[in-house]
C-alpha positions in Angstrom: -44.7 -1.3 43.8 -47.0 -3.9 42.2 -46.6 -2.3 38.7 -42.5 -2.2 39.0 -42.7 -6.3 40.3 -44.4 -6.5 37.2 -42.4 -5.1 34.7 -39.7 -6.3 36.7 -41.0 -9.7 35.7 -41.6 -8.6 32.2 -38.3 -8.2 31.5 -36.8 -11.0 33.2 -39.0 -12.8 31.0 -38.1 -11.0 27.4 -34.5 -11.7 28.4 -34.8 -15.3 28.8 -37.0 -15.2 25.6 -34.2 -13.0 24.0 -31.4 -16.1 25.3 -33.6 -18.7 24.4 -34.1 -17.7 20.4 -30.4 -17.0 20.3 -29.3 -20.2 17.9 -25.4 -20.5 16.5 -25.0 -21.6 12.5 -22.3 -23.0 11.0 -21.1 -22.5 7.5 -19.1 -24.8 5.7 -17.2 -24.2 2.2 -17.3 -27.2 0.0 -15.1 -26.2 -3.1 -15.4 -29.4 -4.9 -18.9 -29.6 -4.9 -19.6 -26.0 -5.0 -21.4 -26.0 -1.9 -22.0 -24.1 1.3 -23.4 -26.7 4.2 -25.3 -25.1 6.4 -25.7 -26.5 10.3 -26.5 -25.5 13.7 -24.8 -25.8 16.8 -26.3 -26.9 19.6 -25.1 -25.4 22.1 -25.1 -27.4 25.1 -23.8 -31.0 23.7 -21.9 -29.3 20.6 -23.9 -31.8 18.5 -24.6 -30.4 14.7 -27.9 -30.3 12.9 -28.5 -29.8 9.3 -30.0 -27.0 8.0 -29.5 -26.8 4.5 -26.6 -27.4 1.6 -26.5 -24.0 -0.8 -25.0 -24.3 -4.4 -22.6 -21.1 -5.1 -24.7 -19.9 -8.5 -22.8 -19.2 -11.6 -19.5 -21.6 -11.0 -18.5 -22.9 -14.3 -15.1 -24.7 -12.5 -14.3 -24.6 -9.1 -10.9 -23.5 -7.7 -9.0 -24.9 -4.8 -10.4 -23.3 -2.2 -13.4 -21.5 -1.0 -12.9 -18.5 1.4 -15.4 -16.9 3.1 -16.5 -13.8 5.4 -19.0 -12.6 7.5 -20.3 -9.0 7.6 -20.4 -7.7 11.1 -24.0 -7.2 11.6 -24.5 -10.8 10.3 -26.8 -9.9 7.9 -24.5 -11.5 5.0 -22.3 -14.5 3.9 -19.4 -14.0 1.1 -17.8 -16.7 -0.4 -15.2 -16.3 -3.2 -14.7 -18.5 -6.1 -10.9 -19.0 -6.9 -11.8 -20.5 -10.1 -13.9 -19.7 -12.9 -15.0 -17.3 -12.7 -13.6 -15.6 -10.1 -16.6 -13.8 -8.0 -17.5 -12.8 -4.6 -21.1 -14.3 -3.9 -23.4 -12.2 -1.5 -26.0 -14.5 0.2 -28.3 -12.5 2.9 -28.4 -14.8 6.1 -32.4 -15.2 7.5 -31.8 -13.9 11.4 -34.0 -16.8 12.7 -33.3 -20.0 10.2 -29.9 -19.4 9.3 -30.3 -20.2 5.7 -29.2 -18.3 2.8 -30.4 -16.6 -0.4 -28.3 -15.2 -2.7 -28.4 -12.1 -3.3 -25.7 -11.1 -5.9 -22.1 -11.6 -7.5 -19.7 -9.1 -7.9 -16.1 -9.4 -9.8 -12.7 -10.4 -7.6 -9.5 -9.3 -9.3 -8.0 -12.4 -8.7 -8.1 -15.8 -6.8 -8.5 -14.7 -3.9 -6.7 -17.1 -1.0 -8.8 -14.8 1.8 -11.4 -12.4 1.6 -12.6 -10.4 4.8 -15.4 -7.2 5.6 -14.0 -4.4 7.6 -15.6 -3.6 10.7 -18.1 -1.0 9.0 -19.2 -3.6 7.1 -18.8 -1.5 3.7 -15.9 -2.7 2.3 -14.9 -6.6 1.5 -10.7 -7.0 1.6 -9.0 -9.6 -0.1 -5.4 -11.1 -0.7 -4.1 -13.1 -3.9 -1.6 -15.6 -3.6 -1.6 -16.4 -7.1 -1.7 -13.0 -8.4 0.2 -11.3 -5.9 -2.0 -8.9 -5.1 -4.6 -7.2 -2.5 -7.9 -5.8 -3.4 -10.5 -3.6 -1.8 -14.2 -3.8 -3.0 -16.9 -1.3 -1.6 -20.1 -3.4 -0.7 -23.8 -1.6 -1.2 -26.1 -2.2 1.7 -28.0 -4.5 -0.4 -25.1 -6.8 -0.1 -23.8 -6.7 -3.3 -19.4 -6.8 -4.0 -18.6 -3.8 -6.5 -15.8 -4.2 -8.9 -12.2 -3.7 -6.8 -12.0 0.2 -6.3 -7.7 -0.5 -5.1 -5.6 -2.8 -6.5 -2.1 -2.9 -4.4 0.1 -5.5 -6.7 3.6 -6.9 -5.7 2.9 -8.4 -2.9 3.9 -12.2 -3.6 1.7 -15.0 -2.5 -0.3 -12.6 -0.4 -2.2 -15.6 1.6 -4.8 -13.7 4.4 -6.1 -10.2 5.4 -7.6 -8.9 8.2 -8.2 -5.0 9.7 -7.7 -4.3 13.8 -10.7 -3.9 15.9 -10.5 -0.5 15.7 -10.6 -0.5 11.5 -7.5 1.2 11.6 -5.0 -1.3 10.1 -5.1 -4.0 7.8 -2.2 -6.5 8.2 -1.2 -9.1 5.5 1.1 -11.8 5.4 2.9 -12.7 2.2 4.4 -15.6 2.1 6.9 -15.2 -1.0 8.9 -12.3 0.7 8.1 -13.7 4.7 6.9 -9.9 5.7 3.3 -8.9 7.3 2.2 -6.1 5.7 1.1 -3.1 7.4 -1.8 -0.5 5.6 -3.2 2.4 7.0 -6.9 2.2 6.9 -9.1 4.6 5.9 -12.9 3.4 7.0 -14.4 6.2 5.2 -13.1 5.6 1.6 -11.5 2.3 2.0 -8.2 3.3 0.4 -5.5 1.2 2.3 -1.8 3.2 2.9 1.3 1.4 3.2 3.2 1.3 6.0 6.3 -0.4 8.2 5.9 -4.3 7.3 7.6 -6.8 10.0 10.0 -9.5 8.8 10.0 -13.0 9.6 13.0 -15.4 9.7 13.9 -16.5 6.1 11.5 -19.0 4.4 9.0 -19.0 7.4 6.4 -18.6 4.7 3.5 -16.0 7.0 0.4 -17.4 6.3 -3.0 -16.8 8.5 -2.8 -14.7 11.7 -5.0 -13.7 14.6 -5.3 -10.5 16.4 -5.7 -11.2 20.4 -8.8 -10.6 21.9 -6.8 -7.9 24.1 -5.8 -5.9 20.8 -1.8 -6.2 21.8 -0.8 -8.7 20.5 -1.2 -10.9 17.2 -0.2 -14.6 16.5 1.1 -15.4 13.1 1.6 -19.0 12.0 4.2 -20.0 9.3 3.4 -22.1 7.0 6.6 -23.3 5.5 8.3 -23.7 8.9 4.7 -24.5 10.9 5.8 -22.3 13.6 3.7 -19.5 15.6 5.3 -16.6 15.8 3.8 -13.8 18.5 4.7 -10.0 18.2 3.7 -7.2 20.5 1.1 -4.8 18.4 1.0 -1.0 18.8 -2.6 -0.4 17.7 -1.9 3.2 17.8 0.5 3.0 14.5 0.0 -0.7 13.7 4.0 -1.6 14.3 4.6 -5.1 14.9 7.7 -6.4 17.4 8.2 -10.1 17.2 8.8 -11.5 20.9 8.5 -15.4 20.3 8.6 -18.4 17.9 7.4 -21.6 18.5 6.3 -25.0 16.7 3.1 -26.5 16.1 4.5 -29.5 15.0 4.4 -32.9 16.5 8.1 -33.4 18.2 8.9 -36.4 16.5 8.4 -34.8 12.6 11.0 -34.9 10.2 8.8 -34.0 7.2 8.3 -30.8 5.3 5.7 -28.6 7.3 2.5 -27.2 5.9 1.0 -25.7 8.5 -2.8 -23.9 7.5 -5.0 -22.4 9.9 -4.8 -20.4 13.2 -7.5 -19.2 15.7 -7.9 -18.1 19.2 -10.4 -18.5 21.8 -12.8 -15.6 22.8 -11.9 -15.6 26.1 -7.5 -15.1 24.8 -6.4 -17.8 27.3 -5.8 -20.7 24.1 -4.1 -20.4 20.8 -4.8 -23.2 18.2 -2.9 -24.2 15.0 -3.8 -26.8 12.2 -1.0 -28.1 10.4 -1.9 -30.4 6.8 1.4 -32.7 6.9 1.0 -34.4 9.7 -3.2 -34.0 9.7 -2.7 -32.8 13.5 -4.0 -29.5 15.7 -1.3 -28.0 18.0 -2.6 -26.4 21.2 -0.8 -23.3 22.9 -1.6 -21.4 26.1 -1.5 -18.0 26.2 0.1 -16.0 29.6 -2.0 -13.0 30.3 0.5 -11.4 31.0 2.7 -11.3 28.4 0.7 -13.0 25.8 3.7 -16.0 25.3 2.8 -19.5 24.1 3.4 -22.3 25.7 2.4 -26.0 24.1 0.0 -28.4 25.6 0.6 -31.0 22.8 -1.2 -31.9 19.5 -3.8 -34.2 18.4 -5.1 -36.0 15.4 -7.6 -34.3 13.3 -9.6 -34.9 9.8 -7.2 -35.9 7.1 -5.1 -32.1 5.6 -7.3 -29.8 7.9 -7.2 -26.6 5.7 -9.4 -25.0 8.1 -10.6 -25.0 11.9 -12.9 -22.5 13.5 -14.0 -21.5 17.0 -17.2 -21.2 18.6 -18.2 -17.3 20.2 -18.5 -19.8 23.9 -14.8 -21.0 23.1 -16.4 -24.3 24.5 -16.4 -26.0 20.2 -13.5 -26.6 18.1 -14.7 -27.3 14.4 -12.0 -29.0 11.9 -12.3 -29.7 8.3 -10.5 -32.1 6.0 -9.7 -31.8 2.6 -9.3 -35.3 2.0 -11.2 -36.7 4.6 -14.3 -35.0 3.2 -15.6 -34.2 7.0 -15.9 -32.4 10.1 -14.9 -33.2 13.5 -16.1 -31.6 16.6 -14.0 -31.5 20.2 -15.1 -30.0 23.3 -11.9 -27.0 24.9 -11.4 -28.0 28.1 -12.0 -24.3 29.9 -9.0 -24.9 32.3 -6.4 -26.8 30.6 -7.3 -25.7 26.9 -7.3 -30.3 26.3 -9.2 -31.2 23.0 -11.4 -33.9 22.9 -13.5 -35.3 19.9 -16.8 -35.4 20.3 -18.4 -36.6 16.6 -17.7 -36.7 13.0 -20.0 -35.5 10.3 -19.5 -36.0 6.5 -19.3 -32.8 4.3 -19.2 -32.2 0.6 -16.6 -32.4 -1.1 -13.0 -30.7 -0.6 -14.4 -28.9 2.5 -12.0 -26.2 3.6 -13.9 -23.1 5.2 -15.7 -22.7 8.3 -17.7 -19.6 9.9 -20.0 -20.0 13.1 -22.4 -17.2 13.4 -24.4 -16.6 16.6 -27.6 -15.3 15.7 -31.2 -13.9 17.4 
C-alpha cells in the first residue's frame, strides 16, 4: 500500500510538472520587415513576452502578405513569401523555447494568399489568388517544402485552403467565381480530386473559412459582402448546404466591405470576424444546436486587421494591423463571448499573420 501511495504521489507530481512546462508561443508575420516575432503567452493575465524577432532568409522583395502554417506535431513553422522569390520557409520550432531555426526553402508555384499542412503533416496545401491556382507540395520529415507535385489551375482568386479533421477533404474558397471548392483527399499520395463545389450569392467574394469544432458545420466569411455565411457539412462526401447569412459589419456602414479573417473558439460556442474597412471585429454566437449565428455586436480593433487568431484556452483574442503596425490583446468573456482589450504591443512592419502554438 505504501509503494502504490507513492507512485500514486509520483505521478501526481510528473503531471503537475508536465502542466507547469507547458508554455503557449505566438508567431507573428511581419511582411514589410521580413520578420517573424516571436512571443509567449502568459497564460493567466494574457500578457505577451518577447522571445525573439526571426528574419525570413533569402527575401530579395517582400510581397503583401506573409502566410503561415503549423505542422501538426508542432515540430515546424512555414511561412510563404508572396514576393520575390516566392518560397515556403521551413523553420524547426525548439519544444521548450519556442524559437526558431531555419531549416530550409523549398519553391511555391505562385503567391500564395494561404498555405496550410494536412493533418499527416506530409504535405503543405496552398491557394493562389493571383495566379489562380492551388498547389500541393510533399514535405520530407526534415521539414523541408518539395517543388509542387499538383498544380490545379482555374480557380480565380483562390484566397484560403484547409483539409477536414479527418484529412478527407480540402475546401477552397475562390473568390472570383464566389464557389468553395470541394477536393477529395488522398492522405497517402496527396493528389487532391475535384468534387461538388457550393455557390454563394453573386459577388459575395468567399474568402477564409472555419470548420466547427463539431466537424458539421463550417463558417465562411465573404469578403466583398463582409457577411458569414454557415452551411451544414457532410464529412462523409464533403457536400456543403448553406443554411444562413449574416453581416459582420457595423449597422450603421455604408462603405464598401472588406472583410479578412475568421476564427472560432475551441470550445464552438463563439464565431469571430475581422473586417479591414471599418478596422472592427464582429462577434457571433453559435447555437449548439443548430450551429446558427447570432451577433453580439462589434468592436474597434488595430487599424485594417488582416489577421486575428485564437488561443487553444479560447480565453485570448490576438488582432493584427496592417497599418497600425501592432497587436492588440482582449480577454473572451466565457459566457457572453464580450471582447475586452487588455494591451497593445508594437510589431514589425505590415504585420498580418498570427499562429499560437501550445507547446511542452
Amino acid at each position: 500500500m505504501l509503494r502504490l501511495a507513492i507512485l500514486v504521489v509520483l505521478g501526481a507530481a510528473t503531471l503537475m510538472a508536465s502542466a507547469a512546462s507547458a508554455a503557449t508561443f505566438v508567431y507573428v508575420g511581419n511582411t514589410d520587415s521580413n520578420e517573424i516575432i516571436v512571443l509567449r503567452l502568459d497564460p493567466q493575465s494574457g500578457d505577451l513576452a518577447p522571445v525573439e524577432r526571426v528574419t525570413i532568409p533569402g527575401v530579395t522583395k517582400p510581397g503583401n502578405s506573409t502566410p503561415m502554417a503549423v505542422s501538426p506535431d508542432r515540430k515546424f513553422l512555414y511561412a510563404g513569401t508572396r514576393g520575390e522569390p516566392q518560397i515556403a520557409a521551413g523553420f524547426a520550432i525548439d519544444p521548450t523555447r519556442g524559437t526558431l531555426k531555419h531549416v530550409a526553402s523549398g519553391p511555391l508555384a505562385d503567391s500564395m494568399a494561404y498555405i496550410a499542412v494536412d493533418r499527416t503533416g506530409r504535405y503543405l496545401l496552398a491557394a493562389s489568388y493571383p495566379g489562380h491556382k492551388i498547389t500541393v507540395s510533399a514535405i520530407s520529415p526534415a521539414g523541408t517544402v518539395q517543388a509542387p507535385q499538383q498544380v490545379l489551375d482555374g480557380h480565380p482568386n483562390a484566397h484560403s485552403i484547409l483539409s477536414d479533421a479527418a484529412n478527407r477533404f480540402v475546401l477552397v474558397p475562390t473568390l472570383g467565381n464566389d464557389l468553395v471548392n470541394v477536393f477529395a483527399f488522398d492522405a497517402t499520395t496527396g493528389r487532391l480530386t475535384p468534387g461538388t463545389p457550393a455557390k454563394l450569392k453573386e459577388k459575395a467574394g468567399p474568402r477564409h473559412f472555419r470548420f466547427h469544432p463539431n466537424g458539421k458545420l463550417v463558417y465562411v466569411l465573404g469578403e466583398l459582402d463582409a457577411a458569414v455565411y454557415v452551411f451544414d457539412y457532410d464529412a462523409a462526401t464533403g457536400q456543403l448546404k448553406e443554411k444562413q447569412r449574416i453581416s459582420a459589419l457595423p449597422a450603421d456602414f455604408q462603405d464598401k466591405p472588406s472583410a479578412a479573417d475568421i476564427h472560432i473558439t475551441p470550445d464552438g460556442k463563439f464565431l469571430y470576424a475581422s473586417e479591414r474597412r471599418t478596422s472592427t471585429l464582429a462577434g457571433f454566437k453559435i447555437d449548439p444546436a443548430s450551429g446558427a449565428l447570432t451577433s453580439i455586436g462589434s468592436v474597434p480593433t488595430e487599424k485594417q486587421p488582416r489577421a486575428f487568431a485564437i488561443d487553444s484556452s479560447g480565453r485570448y483574442l490576438l488582432a493584427v494591423g496592417q497599418l497600425s503596425h501592432a497587436m492588440s490583446t482582449y480577454r473572451i468573456d466565457p459566457s457572453s463571448g464580450a471582447l475586452t482589450k487588455l494591451k497593445e504591443y508594437p510589431m514589425g512592419k505590415n504585420p498580418n499573420w498570427i499562429e499560437i502554438v501550445d507547446l511542452q
